[in-house]
C-alpha positions in Angstrom: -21.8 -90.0 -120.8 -21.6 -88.0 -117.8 -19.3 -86.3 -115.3 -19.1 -89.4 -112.9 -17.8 -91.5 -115.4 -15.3 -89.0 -116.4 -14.3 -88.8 -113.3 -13.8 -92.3 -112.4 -11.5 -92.5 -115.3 -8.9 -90.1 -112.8 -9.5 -86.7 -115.1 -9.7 -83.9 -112.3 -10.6 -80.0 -112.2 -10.9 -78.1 -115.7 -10.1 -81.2 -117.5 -13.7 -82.9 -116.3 -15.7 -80.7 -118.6 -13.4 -80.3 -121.5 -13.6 -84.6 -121.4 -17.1 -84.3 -121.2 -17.8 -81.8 -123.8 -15.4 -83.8 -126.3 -17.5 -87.0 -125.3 -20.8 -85.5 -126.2 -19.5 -84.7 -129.6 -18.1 -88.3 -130.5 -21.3 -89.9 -129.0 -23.8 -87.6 -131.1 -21.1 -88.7 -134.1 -22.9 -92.4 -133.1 -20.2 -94.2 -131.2 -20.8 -96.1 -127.8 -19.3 -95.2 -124.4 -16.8 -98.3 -124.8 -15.4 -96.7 -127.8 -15.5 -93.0 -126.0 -13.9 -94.1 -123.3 -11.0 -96.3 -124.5 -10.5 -92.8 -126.1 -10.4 -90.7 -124.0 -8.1 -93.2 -122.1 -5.5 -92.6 -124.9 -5.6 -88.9 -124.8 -5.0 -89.5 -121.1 -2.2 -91.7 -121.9 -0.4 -89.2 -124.5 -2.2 -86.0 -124.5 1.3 -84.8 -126.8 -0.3 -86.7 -129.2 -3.4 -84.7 -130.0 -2.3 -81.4 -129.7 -2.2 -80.6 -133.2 -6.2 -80.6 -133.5 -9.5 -82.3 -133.5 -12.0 -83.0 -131.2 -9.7 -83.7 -128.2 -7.4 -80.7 -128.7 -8.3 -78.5 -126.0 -8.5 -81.7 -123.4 -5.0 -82.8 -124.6 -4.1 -78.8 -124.2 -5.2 -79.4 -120.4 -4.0 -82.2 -119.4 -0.8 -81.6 -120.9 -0.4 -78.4 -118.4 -1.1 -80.7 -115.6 1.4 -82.8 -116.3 3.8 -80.3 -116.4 2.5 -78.9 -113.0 3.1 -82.5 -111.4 6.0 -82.5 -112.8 7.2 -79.6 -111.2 6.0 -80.4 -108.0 8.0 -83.8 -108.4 11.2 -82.2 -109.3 11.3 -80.4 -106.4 14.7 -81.1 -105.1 17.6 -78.6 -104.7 20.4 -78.6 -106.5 23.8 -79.8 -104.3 25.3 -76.5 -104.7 24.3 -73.3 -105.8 24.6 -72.1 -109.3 27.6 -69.0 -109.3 26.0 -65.6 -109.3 27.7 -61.6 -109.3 27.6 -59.8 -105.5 28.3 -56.4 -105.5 29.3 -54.8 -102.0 30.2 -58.1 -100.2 31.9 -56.6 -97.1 28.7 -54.4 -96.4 26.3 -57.8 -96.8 25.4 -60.2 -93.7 26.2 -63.9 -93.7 22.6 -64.5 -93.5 21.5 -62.8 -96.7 24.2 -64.4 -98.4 23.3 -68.0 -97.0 19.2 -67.2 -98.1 20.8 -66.3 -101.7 22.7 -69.4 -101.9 19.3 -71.5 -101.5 17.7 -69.6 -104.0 20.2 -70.2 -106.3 20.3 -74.0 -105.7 16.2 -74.1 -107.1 15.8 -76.1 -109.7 14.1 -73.3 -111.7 17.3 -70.6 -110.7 19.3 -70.2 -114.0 20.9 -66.7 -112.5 21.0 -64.2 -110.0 22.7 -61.3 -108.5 22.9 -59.7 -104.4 23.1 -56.2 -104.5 25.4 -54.2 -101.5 21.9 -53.2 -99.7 21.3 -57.1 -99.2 20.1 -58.6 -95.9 17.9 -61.1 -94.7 14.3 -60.7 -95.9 11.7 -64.3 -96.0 12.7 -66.7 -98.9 15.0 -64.3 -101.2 16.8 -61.9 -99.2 16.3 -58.1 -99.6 18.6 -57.0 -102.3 18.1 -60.1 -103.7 17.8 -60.6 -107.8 16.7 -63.9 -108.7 16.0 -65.2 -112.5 14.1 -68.4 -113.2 12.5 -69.9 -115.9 8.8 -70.7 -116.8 8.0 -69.5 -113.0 7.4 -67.6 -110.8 8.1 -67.0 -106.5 5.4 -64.9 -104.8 8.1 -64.3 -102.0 10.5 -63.6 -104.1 8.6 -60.2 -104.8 7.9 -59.8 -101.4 4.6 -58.8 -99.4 4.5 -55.5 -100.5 4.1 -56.3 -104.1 5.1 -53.0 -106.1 6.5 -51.3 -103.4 8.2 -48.4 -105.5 9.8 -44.9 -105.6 8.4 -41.6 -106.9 9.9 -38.3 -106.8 9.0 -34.7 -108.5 10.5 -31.7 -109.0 9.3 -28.5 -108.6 9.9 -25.2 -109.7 11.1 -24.0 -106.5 13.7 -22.6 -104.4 13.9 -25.3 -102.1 13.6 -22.8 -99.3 10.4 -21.4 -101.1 8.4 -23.2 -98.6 9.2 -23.1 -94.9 9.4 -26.3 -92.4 6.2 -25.5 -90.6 4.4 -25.2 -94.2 5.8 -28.3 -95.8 4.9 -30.1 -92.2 1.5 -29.1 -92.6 1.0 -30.2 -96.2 2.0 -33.5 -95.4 0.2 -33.9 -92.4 -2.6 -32.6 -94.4 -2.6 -34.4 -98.1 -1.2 -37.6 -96.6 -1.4 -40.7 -94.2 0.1 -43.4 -92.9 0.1 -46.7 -91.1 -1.6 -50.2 -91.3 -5.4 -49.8 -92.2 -5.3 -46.1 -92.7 -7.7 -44.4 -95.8 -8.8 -41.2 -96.3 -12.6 -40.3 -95.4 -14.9 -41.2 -98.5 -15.2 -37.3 -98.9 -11.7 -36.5 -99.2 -10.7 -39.6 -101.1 -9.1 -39.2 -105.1 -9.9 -41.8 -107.6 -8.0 -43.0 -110.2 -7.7 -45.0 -113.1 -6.5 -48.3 -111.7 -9.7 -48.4 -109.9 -11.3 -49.1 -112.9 -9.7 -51.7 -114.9 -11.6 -54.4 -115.4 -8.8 -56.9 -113.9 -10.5 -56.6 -110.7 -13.5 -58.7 -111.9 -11.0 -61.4 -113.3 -10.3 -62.8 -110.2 -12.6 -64.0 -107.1 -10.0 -62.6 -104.6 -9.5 -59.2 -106.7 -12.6 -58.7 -106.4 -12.8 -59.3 -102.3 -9.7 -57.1 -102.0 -11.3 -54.3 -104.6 -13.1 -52.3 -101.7 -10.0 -52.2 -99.4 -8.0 -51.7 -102.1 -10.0 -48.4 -103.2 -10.8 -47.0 -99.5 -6.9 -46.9 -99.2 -6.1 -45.9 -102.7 -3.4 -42.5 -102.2 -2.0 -43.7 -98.6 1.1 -45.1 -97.4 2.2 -47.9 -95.1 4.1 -48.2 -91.7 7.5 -49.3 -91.6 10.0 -47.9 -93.8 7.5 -45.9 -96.1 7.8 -42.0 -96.2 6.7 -38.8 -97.8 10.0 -36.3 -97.3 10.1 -32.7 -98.8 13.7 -31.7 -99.1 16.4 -30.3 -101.8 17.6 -32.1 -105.1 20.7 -31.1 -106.6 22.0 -31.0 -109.7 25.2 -30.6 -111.0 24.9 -30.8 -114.3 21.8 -30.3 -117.0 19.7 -33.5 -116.8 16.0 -34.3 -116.3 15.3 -32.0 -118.5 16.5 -29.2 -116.3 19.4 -27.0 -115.9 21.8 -27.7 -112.8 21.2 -26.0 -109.5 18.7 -26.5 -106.7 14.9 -27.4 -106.3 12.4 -27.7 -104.1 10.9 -31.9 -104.3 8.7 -34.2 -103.1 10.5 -38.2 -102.5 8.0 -41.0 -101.5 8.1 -44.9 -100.5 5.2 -46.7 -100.4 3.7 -49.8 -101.7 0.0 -51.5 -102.5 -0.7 -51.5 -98.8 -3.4 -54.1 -97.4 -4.1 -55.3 -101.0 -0.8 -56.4 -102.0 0.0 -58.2 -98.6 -3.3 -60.2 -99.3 -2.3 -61.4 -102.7 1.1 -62.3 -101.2 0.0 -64.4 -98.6 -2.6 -65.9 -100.7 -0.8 -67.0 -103.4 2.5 -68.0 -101.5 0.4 -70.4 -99.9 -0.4 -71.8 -102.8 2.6 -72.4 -103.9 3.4 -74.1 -100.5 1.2 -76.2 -101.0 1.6 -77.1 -104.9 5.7 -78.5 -103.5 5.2 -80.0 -99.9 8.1 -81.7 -100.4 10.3 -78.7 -101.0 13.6 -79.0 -98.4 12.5 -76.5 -95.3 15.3 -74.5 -96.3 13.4 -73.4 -99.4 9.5 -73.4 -98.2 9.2 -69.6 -99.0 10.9 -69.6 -102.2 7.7 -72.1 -103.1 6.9 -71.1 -107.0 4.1 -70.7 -109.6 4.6 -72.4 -112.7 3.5 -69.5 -115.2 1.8 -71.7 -117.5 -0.1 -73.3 -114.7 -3.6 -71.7 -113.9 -2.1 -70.6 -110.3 1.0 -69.1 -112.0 -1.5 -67.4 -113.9 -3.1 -66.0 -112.2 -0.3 -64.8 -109.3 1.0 -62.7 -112.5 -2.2 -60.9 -113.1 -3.1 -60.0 -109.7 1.1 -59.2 -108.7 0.7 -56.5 -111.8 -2.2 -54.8 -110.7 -0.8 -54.7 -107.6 2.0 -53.0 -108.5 0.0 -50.6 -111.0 -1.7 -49.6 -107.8 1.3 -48.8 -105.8 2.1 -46.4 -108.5 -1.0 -45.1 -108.3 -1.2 -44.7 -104.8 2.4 -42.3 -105.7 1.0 -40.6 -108.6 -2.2 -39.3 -106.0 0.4 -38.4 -103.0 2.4 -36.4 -105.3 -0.8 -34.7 -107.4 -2.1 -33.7 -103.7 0.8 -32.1 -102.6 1.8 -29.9 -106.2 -1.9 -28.9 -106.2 -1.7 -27.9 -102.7 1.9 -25.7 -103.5 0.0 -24.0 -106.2 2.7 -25.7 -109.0 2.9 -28.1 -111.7 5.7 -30.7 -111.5 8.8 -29.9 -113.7 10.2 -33.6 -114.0 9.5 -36.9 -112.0 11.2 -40.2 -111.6 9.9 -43.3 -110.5 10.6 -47.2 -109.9 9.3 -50.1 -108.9 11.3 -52.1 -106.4 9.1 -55.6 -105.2 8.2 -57.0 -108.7 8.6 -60.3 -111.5 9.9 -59.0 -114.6 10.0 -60.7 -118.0 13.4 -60.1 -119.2 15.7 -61.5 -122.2 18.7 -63.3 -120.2 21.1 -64.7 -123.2 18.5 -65.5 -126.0 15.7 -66.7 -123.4 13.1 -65.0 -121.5 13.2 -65.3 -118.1 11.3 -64.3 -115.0 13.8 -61.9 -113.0 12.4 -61.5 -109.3 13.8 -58.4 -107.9 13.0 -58.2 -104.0 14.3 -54.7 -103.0 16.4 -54.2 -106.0 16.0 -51.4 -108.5 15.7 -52.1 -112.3 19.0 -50.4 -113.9 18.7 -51.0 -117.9 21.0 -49.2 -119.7 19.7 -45.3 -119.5 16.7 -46.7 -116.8 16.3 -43.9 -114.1 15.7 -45.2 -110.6 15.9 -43.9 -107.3 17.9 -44.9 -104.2 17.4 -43.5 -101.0 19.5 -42.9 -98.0 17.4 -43.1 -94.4 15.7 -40.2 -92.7 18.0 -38.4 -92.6 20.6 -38.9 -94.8 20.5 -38.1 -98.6 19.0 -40.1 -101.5 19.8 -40.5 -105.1 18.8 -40.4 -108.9 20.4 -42.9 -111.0 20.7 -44.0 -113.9 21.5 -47.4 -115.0 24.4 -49.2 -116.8 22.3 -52.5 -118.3 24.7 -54.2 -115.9 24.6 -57.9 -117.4 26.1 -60.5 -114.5 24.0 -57.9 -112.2 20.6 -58.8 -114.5 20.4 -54.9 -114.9 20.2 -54.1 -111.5 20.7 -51.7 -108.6 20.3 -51.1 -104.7 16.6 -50.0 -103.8 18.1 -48.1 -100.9 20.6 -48.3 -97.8 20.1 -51.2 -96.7 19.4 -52.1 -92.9 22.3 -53.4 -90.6 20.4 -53.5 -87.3 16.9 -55.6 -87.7 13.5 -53.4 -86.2 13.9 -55.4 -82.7 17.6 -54.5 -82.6 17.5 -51.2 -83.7 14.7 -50.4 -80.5 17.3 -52.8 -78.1 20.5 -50.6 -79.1 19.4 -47.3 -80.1 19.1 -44.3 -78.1 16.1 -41.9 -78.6 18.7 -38.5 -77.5 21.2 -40.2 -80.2 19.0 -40.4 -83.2 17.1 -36.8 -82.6 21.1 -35.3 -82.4 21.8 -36.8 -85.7 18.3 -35.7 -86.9 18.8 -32.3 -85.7 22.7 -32.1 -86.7 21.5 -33.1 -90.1 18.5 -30.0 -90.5 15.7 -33.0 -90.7 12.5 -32.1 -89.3 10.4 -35.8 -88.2 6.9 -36.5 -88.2 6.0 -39.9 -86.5 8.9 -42.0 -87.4 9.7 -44.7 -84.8 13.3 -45.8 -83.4 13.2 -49.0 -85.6 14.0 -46.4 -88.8 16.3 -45.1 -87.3 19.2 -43.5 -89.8 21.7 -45.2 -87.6 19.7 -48.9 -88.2 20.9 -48.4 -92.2 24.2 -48.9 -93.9 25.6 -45.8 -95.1 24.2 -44.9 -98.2 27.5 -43.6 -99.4 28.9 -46.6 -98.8 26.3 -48.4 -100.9 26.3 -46.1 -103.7 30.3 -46.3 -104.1 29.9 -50.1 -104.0 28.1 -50.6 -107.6 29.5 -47.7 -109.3 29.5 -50.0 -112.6 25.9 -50.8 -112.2 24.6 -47.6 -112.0 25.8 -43.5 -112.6 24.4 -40.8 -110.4 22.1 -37.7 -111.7 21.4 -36.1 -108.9 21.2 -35.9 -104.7 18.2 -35.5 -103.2 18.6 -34.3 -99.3 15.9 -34.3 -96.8 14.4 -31.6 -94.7 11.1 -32.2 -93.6 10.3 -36.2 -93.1 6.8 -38.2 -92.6 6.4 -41.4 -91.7 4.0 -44.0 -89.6 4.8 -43.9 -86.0 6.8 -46.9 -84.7 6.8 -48.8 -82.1 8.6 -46.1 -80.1 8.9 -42.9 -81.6 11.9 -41.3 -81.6 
């Protein structure tokens, strides 16, 4: 026997060699090729039928996956309408997002979802979009900045114990921003994520692994900060008493690595359902027992181990650089899959700018620039799939916000508000968000909040214009 016959017989990709190795064993048991391959026909036929064991087990184990990935691929259709789902905030939310959510919802793998008050419209799932499904799993509806999370810590601090030409030189110092960015070799931390052995798992882990490490303890462009500033509390919690303290908040993500994974596996998933109605082409999915599903997991939770990583550096920087340990920290991620109990059955709950909110979970929700930000703690929420807003929410898109906004404007909130900016561009403007107050008040029974956090001294990427 050999792999040309195997192949004529229509077997393709892993399942060549597993036929091959199970028709070397039969023919050394003495029977003839006719025999072998009228066999292996039959497991072709009904690979169900020898799963339980014997020589074609781990053929029948293969091809039976396939199946169920052409299957998938066939039953590609949406759903006439979409299946019901909780919104929280609804007169704060943009037709569009809502329209995107109502696709996602008609997939034929959605079994729930939930649109948080911060929603609007994002590629595939809107932003503030939670999305469950079942045995799958949608690249975009994590997003392209896989793992793009929330850290902050506490220090023990006055928060006007450091002045706003120190804290500005700290962060222009022990931190950096923008697309492509990295420390010099010299100055560069390591950590632990660096060396999992996950990155040799995967041909493109391994490509990324060098960017990935010269980049490891930066931040993006966009929306991702590093702000010192004064957290209140009003009652004991964290593990401290009320009053005022000096902390760090940051925003960032898994920078050029994640984006690369994204793209990469959304278009696979493109092209595993070309038949997929337009509408849905970037809510294209994984199955998660498929090889490509698979394999998006591993590399989607590495990413998002690294974006915490990239946080834990930021923050180690600056507290060594202040002379102090860290008296509490909270953190969250915000662009992930989850694997999460829904009603008896475990499902894969996508949340794309949404923050987890478990029953006693503590997340964080920040404001914009220059308006204030929040701890939280979460009510296990169940029509809202344990969920929260991962911030503000935009209500003026990056192209309208540099079309409508006034440079003179935004520096006379900036300045009325005490908020010292580095870089920061018109496009993140405070006045581009919703009001965060507004947001917060809107899912009061999802979430309870611990403590304010208000910004004083602000870095960010430039933008396109700075303001």
């Amino acid at each position: 026997m050999n792999g040309k016959q195997i192949t004529k017989l229509g077997f393709e990709r892993k399942a060549i060699g597993l036929a091959l190795s199970a028709a070397t064993i039969r023919e050394r048991a003495g029977l003839e090729r006719s025999a072998i391959l009228s066999e292996l026909r039959a497991v072709q036929a009904d690979p169900a039928a020898y799963l339980a064991g014997g020589v074609y087990a781990e053929l029948a184990v293969e091809l039976n996956a396939q199946n169920t990935l052409n299957e998938s691929r066939m039953g590609a259709a949406l759903s006439p309408s979409p299946l019901p789902y909780g919104v929280w905030g609804a007169d704060l939310i943009e037709p569009g997002a809502s329209a995107q959510m109502d696709v996602a919802m008609r997939l034929p793998i959605a079994r729930a979802g939930a649109l948080m008050p911060d929603a609007h419209v994002g590629y595939g799932l809107p932003i503030g979009g939670v999305l469950a499904t079942e045995n799958a799993v949608i690249p975009y509806g994590v997003g392209v900045d896989i793992g793009c999370s929330m850290r902050l810590s506490v220090f023990p601090m006055r928060p006007d114990a450091v002045k706003v030409e120190e804290a500005q030189s700290l962060l222009l110092k022990h931190t950096r921003f923008g697309a492509g960015v990295a420390f010099e070799k010299r100055e560069r931390d390591d950590h632990e994520v660096l060396h999992e052995s996950t990155w040799q798992d995967q041909p493109l882990l391994r490509h990324l692994f060098d960017k990935a490490a010269s980049q490891i303890g930066t931040s993006g462009s966009g929306n991702h900060f590093a702000e010192f500033g004064t957290l209140t509390l009003t009652s004991a919690d964290l593990g401290l008493e009320a009053g005022e303290y000096l902390a760090l908040l940051s925003h960032s993500g898994s920078r050029g690595f994640g984006a690369q994974v994204a793209g990469h596996f959304t278009g696979l998933a493109e092209r595993l359902h070309p038949n997929l109605d337009p509408a849905a082409r970037k809510l294209a999915w994984l199955p998660l027992d498929a090889e490509e599903g698979e394999a998006y997991w591993q590399a989607m939770n590495l990413a998002g181990r690294y974006a915490l990583a990239n946080h834990e550096l930021i923050h180690a920087r600056l507290a060594r650089a202040l002379g102090v340990r860290v008296l509490a920290s909270v953190h969250n991620s915000h662009n992930l899959a989850w694997k999460q109990q829904i009603n008896g059955r475990e499902m894969i709950v996508h949340r794309k700018g949404a923050t987890p909110a478990e029953s006693g979970q503590l997340g964080l929700i920040p404001g914009s620039m220059a308006d204030p930000g929040f701890v939280v703690r979460g009510r296990g929420h169940v029509e809202a799939l344990s969920s929260a807003s991962h911030g503000a929410g935009r209500q003026l898109g990056r192209k309208a916000a540099a079309n409508k906004l006034v440079k003179k404007e935004v520096a006379a909130y900036l300045k009325e508000r005490g908020v010292t900016l580095i870089g920061g561009g018109i496009d993140e403007a405070p006045q581009a968000y919703k009001r965060i107050e507004d947001v917060i008040a809107r899912q009061s029974e999802l979430v309870d909040v611990v403590a304010k956090f208000t910004p004083r001294v602000v870095r960010m990427d430039s933008g396109s214009e700075d303001i």
